[in-house]
N, C-alpha and C positions, 0 to 999 in steps of 0.2 A: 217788620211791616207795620205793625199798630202803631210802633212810635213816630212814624211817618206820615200814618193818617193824623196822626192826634197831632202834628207838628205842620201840617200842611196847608194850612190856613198862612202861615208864616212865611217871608221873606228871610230866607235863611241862608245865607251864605256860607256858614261854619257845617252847612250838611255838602255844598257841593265840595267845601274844605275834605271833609272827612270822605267823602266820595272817592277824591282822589288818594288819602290816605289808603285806605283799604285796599282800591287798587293797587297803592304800591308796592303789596305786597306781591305781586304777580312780578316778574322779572321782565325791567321795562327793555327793550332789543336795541340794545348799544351797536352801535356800526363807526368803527373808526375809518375818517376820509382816505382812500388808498390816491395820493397826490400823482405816484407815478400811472398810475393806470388810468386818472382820470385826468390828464392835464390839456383832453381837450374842452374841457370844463371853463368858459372864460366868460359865458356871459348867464348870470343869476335871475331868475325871477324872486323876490322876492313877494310870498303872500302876504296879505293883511293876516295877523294874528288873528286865533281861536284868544277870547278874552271876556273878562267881566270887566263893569264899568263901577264894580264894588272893591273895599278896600277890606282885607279879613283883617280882625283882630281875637286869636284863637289858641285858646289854653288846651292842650291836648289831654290831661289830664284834669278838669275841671273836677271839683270838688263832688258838684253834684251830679257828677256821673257814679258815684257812689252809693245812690239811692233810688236805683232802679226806674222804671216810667216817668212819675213825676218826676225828680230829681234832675233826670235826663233833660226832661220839658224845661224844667226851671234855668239848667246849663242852658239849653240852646237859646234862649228868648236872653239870659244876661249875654251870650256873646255875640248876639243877634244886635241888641241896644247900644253894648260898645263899637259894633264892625258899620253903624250907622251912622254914629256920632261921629267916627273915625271918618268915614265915608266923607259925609257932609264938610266936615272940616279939608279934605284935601279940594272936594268939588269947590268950596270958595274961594281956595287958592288955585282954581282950575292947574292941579295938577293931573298930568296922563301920563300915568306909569308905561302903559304900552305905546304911545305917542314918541317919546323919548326914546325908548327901547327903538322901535322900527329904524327914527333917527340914526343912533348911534349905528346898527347893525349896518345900516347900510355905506355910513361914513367906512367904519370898520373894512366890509366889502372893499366898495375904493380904494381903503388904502393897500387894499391885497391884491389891486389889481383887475379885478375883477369890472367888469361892466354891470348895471346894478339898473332894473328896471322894475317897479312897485306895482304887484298887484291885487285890484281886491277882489276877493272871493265870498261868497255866500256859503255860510255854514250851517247847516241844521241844527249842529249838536256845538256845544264849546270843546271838541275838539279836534284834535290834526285829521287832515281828510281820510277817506276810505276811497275817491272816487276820482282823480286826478282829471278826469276828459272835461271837466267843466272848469277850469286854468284855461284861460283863453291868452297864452303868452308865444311869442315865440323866443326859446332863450336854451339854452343847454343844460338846466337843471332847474328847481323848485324849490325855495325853501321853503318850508313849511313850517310854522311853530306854533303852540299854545303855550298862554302865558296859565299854569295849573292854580298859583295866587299871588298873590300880592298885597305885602302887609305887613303886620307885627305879630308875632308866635311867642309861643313861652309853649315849654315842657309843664309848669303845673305853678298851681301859684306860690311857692316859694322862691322860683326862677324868675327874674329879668325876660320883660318881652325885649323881643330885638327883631330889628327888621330883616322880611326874610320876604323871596321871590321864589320861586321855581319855576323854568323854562323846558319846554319838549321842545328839540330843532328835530325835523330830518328833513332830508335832501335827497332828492328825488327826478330820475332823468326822466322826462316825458315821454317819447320812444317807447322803452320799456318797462316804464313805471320801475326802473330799479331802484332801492332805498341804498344810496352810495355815502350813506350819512345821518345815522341816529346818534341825538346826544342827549342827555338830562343835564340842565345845569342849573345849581344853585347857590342864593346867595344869602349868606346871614343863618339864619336856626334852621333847620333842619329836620323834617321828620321821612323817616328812610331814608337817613342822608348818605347811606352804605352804597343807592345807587345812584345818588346827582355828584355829579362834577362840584363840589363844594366851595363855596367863596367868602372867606370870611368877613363881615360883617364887623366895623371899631367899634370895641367896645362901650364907648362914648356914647354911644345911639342904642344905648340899653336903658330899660326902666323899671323899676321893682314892681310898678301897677298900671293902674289903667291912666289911675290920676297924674300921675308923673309924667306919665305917656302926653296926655290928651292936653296938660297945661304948656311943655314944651315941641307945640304942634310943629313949630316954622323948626325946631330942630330935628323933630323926627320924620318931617319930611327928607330933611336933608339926606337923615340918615337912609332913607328907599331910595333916594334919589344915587347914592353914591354905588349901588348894585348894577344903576344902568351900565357905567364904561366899563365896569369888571366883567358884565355877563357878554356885552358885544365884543370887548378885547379875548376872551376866551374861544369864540365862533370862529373870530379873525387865526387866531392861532393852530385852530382845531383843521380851518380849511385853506392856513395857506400852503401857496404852491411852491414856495422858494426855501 
């Protein structure tokens, strides 16, 4: 809690990071789609994503997380500098990691058949709802997802960051509010990658530092960019019906 107050002056992204880490320790409720029970499933809402308009760049290991209060301070504010600079640099190339993502998901959909209608939702919180009656859709199921981050990770600074996403889907009948579809999936590094659906990330779209990272920008976009058809092709697989 102190290091929170004493950090809270700050624009920190690498704490909603670690938010979710910690969370993940809790066992996220995987629901695999049952196609034959649910085949009268044919028309999706799609929600607007739970999402930040920030790009993380986040050493889970940081050095000076070894040095207790300060230390911690001094970590968060370095990966606060680079998850900014990082930021900046996609906002110029007006890239939208979640923009693309909805895209693909909903091409995906289509090509499954599926009827595909876009909605958006007002979230309190950056994450998947707790409240369904406020989906104003008519459709036979909800999907619902947050984007948890989106960005470049490294295990500690001896490791290669690499680009890495993680996505919460679930799928959700309006009627009963039944969750006919929980998944985790990720793409590139991984932290509790034991419970995301994992998607490797080429290792080409790796870099020993930040500076490596942040000189070949127009490549390491590519490389976030190339998690989008992987994480929508895996949704498509997870919920088709044929």
């Amino acid at each position: 809690m102190r290091f929170l107050q004493c950090v809270s002056g700050f624009k920190l992204i690498f704490l909603i990071v670690s938010l979710v880490v910690l969370g993940g320790c809790a066992q996220f409720p995987k629901q695999a789609f049952n196609k034959a029970a649910h085949d009268n499933v044919r028309h999706i809402a799609l929600l607007s994503p739970a999402k930040s308009d920030d790009y993380t760049v986040y050493m889970a290991h940081h050095p000076g997380m070894s040095f207790g209060l300060i230390g911690g301070i001094i970590a968060a504010a370095d990966m606060q500098s680079k998850s900014s600079e990082f930021t900046a640099k996609l906002k110029e190339r007006e890239f939208d990691f979640a923009a693309r993502l909805t895209d693909a998901i909903e091409a995906e959909l289509l090509r499954q058949n599926f009827k595909v209608t876009r909605v958006s939702v007002t979230r309190e919180k950056p994450e998947l709802l707790t409240d369904y009656s406020v989906v104003k859709a008519e459709a036979d199921a909800y999907l619902d997802w947050v984007i948890n981050w989106q960005g470049y990770l490294t295990a500690a600074a001896t490791t290669d960051y690499t680009p890495s996403a993680r996505v919460a889907f679930r799928l959700v009948t309006p009627q009963k509010k039944e969750v006919i579809y929980s998944e985790l999936i990720g793409y590139g590094f991984q932290i509790g990658a034991s419970q995301a659906v994992t998607l490797p990330a080429d290792a080409k779209y790796t870099y020993s530092n930040f500076s490596k990272l942040i000189s070949s920008i127009d490549e390491a976009v590519a490389g976030l960019s190339e998690g989008v058809p992987l994480i929508s092709k895996q949704v498509g697989i997870d919920l088709a019906r044929q």
